[in-house]
C-alpha positions in Angstrom: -0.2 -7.4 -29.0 -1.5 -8.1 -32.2 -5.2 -7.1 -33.3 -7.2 -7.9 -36.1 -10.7 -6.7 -36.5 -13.5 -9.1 -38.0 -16.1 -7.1 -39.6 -18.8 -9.0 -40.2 -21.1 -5.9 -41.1 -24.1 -4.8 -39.0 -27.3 -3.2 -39.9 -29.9 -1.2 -37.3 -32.1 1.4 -37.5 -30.1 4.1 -37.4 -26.7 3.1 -38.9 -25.6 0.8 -42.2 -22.2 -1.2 -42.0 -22.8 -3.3 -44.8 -21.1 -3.0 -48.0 -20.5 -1.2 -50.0 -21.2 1.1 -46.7 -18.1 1.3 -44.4 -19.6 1.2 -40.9 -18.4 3.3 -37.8 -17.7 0.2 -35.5 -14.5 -1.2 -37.0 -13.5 2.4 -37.5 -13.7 3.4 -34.1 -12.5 0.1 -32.7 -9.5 0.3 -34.5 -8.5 3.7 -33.1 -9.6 2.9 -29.8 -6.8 -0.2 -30.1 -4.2 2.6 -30.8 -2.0 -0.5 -32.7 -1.5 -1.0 -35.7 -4.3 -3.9 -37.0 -5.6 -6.2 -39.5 -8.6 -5.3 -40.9 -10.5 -8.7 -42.4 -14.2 -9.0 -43.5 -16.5 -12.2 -43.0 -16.2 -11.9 -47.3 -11.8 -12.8 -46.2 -13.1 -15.5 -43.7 -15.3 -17.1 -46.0 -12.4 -17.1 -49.0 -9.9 -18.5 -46.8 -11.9 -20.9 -44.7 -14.5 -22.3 -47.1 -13.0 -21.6 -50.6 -9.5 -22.7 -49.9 -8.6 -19.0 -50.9 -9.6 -19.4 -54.5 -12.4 -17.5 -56.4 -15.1 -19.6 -57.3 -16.4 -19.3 -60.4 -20.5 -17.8 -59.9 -23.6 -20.4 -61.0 -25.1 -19.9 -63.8 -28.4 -17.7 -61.9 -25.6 -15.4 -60.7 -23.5 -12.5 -61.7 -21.6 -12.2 -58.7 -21.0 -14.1 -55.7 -21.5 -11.7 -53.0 -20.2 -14.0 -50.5 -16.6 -13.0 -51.2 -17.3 -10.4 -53.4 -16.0 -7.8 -50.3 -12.0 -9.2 -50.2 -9.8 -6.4 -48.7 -5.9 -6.1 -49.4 -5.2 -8.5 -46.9 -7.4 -11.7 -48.3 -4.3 -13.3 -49.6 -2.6 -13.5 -46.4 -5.7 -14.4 -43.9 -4.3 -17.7 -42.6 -1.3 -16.1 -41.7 -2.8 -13.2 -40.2 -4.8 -15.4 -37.8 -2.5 -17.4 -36.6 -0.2 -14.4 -35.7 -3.4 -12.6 -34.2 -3.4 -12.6 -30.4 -6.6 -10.7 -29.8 -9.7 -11.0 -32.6 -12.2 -8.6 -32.3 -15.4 -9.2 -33.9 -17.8 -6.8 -35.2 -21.5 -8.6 -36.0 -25.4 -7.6 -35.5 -28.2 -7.3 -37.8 -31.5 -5.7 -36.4 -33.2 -4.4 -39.1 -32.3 -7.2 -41.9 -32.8 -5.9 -45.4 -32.5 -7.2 -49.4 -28.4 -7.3 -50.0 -27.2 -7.0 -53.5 -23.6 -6.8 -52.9 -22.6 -8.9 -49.3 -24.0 -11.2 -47.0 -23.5 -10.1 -43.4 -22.2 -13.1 -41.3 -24.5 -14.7 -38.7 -23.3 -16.6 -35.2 -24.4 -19.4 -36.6 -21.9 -19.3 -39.8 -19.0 -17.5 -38.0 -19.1 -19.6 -34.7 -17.3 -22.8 -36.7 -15.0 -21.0 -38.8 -13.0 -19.1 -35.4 -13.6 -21.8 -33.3 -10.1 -23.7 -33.3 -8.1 -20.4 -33.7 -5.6 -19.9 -30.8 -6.3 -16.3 -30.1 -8.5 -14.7 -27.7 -12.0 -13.8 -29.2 -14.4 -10.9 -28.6 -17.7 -10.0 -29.6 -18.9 -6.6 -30.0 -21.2 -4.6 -31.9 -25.4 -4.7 -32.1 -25.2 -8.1 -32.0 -24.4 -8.6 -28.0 -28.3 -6.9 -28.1 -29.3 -9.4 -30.2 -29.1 -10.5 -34.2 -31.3 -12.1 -36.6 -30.9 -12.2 -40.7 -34.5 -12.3 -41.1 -37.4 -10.3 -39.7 -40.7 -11.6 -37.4 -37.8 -14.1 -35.7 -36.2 -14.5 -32.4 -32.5 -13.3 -32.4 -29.6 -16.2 -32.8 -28.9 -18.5 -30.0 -25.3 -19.5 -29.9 -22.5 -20.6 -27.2 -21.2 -18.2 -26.0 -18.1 -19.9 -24.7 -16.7 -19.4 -27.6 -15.7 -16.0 -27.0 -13.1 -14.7 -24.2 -15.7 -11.8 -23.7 -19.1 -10.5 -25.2 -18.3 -6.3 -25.1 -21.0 -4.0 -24.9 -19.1 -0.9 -24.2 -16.5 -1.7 -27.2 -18.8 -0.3 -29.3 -20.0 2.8 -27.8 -17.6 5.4 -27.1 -17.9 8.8 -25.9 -18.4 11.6 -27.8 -15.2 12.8 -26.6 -13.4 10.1 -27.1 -14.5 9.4 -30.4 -13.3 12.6 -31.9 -9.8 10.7 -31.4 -10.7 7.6 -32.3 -12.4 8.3 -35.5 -9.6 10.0 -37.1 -7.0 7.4 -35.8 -9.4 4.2 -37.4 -9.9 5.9 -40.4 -6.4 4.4 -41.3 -8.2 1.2 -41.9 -9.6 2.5 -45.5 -6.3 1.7 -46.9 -7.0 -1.9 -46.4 -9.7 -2.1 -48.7 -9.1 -2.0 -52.5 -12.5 -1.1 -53.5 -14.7 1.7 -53.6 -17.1 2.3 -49.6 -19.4 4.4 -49.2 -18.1 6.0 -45.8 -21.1 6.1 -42.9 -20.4 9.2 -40.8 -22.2 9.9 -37.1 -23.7 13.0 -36.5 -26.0 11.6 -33.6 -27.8 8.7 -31.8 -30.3 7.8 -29.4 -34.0 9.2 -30.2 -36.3 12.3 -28.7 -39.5 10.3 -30.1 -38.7 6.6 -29.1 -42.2 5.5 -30.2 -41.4 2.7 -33.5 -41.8 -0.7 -32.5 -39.2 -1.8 -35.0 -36.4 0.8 -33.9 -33.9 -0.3 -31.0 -32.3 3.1 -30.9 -34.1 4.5 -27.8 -32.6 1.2 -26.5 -29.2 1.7 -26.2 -28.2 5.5 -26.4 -29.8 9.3 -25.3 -30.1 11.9 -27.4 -26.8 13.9 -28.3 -24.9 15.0 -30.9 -21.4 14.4 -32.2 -19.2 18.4 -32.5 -19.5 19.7 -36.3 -15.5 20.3 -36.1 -15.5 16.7 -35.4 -17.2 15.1 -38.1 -15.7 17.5 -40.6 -11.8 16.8 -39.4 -13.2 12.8 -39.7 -14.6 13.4 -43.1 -10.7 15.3 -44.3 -9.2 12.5 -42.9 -10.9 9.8 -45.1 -11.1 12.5 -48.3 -7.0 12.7 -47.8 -7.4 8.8 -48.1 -9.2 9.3 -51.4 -13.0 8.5 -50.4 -15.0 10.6 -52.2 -18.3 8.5 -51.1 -20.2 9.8 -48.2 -23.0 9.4 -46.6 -24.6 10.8 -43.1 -26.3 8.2 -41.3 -25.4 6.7 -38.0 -28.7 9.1 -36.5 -32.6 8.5 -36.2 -33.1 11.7 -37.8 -30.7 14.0 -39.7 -33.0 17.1 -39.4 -32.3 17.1 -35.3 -28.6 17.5 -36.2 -28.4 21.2 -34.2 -26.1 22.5 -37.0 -27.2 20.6 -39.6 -27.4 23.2 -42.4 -24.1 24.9 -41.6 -22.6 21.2 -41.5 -23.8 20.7 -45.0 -22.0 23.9 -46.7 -18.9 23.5 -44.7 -18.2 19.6 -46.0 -18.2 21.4 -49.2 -15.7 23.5 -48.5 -13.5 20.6 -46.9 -14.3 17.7 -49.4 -15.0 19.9 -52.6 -14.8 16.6 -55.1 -16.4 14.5 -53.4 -18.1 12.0 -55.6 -21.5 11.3 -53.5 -23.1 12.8 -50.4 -26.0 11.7 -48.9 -28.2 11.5 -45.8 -30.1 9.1 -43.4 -32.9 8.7 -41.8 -35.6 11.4 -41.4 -38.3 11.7 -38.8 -41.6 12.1 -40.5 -42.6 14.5 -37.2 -39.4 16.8 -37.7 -39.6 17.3 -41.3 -43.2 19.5 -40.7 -41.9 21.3 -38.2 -40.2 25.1 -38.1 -37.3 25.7 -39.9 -37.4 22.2 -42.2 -37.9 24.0 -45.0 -34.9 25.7 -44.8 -33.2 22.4 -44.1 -34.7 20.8 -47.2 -33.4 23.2 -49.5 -30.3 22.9 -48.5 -30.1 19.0 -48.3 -31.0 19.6 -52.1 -28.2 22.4 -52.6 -25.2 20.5 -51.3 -26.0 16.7 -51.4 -25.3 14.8 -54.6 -28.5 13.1 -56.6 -29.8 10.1 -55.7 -30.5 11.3 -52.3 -32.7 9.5 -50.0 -34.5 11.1 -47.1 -35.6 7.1 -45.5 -38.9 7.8 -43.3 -38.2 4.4 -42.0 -42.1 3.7 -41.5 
């Protein structure tokens, strides 16, 4: 069977798949499939299906058109890809939508017309089967659903155990984009404090943590790719990470030119607490400048 993955980018509270960040869902999904597949953006859609697959030049108010500005390897070939796909997964949901100065996440509403008359069979995964919306204070899309074959919850939320497999195997996707990502890597999900009215974390996962071995055999895989952009996200709060400073030294020993390394997503409550200090100091010692501890309130 033939695969191709749509990423249309997502966005939540506790995870960042829009570029120039590479999200973990078309990662994962790809080495769950265990096939060789496509890998298109809603950037390759747009190119092929509203520019006639040439560039437009951008108006005079712009310096970029971020609409296409995120073409992989494969944006030259996307009519054929398509019509040789059997099975299109798509990868879509905003929840916490923010100010985008390199891409415009695709909505249901812009998506639904453009994979309408393709032959193949369609699925829907990622935060958007919760719900998506491009702007904030609004209820989430309404869309037909017949559309798609299936809407797939569980295609986007693996085990822990399962994922130790599948991220290494999707990682293989990277060398389908030309351009530089900033590669999002899981340490967590779910939420002990499950109290902010704007996060839907507590929603959808418990508490627990992703193996340290794990993350760093993930992280060797993409560095032997040549990222050498990194960032851990993917968790409500980084300081709950139970080997959080040990995980920080080692993924200097196993990435040690790596260009950028940075963190997510801080509880306020944690960062007071015992032992934070310690934690601080070494976010500081082995992270790259720029860092960003995001409060998120």
């Amino acid at each position: 069977m033939a695969y191709t993955i749509l990423d249309c980018y997502t966005d939540e509270a506790a995870g960042l798949g829009v570029p120039p960040y590479l999200g973990t869902y078309p990662r994962y999904i790809a080495g769950y499939l265990n096939e060789p597949v496509h890998y298109l953006t809603i950037d390759d859609l747009r190119f092929y299906k509203k520019y006639g697959s040439k560039l437009k030049e951008p108006k005079p108010s712009q310096k970029t058109d971020i609409f296409t500005y995120n073409l992989t390897k494969n944006a030259g070939n996307v009519g054929e890809i398509l019509q040789n796909t059997d099975m299109l997964v798509v990868v879509l949901g905003v929840h916490v939508p923010g100010k985008y100065l390199s891409a415009v996440p695709g909505t249901l509403h812009e998506l639904i017309p453009l994979i309408a008359d393709l032959p193949c069979k369609k699925i829907l995964t990622g935060p958007a089967v919760f719900g998506t919306q491009m702007f904030g204070g609004k209820f989430f899309e309404k869309y037909d659903q017949t559309v798609f074959d299936r809407v797939e919850p569980q295609m986007f939320k693996f085990d822990y155990g399962d994922v130790a497999e599948y991220a290494i195997k999707g990682a293989e996707i990277f060398r389908q984009i030309p351009d530089y990502r900033m590669v999002e890597i899981e340490t967590g999900r779910g939420c002990d404090i499950g109290k902010c009215s704007f996060c839907t974390e507590p929603l959808k996962s418990k508490v627990e943590f992703r193996e340290k071995g794990d993350i760093l055999v993930e992280m060797e895989a993409f560095y032997g790719m040549g990222a050498r952009f990194f960032r851990y996200g993917k968790q409500t709060c980084f300081y709950t990470y139970p080997h959080v400073i040990d995980l920080l030294k080692e993924t200097r020993k196993h990435c040690p030119h790596l260009n950028v390394l940075h963190i997510d997503n801080v509880n306020p409550v944690k960062v007071v607490m015992d032992r934070t200090e310690e934690i601080t100091r070494a976010t500081v010692k082995y992270c790259t400048s720029g860092n960003i501890a995001a409060f998120g309130v």
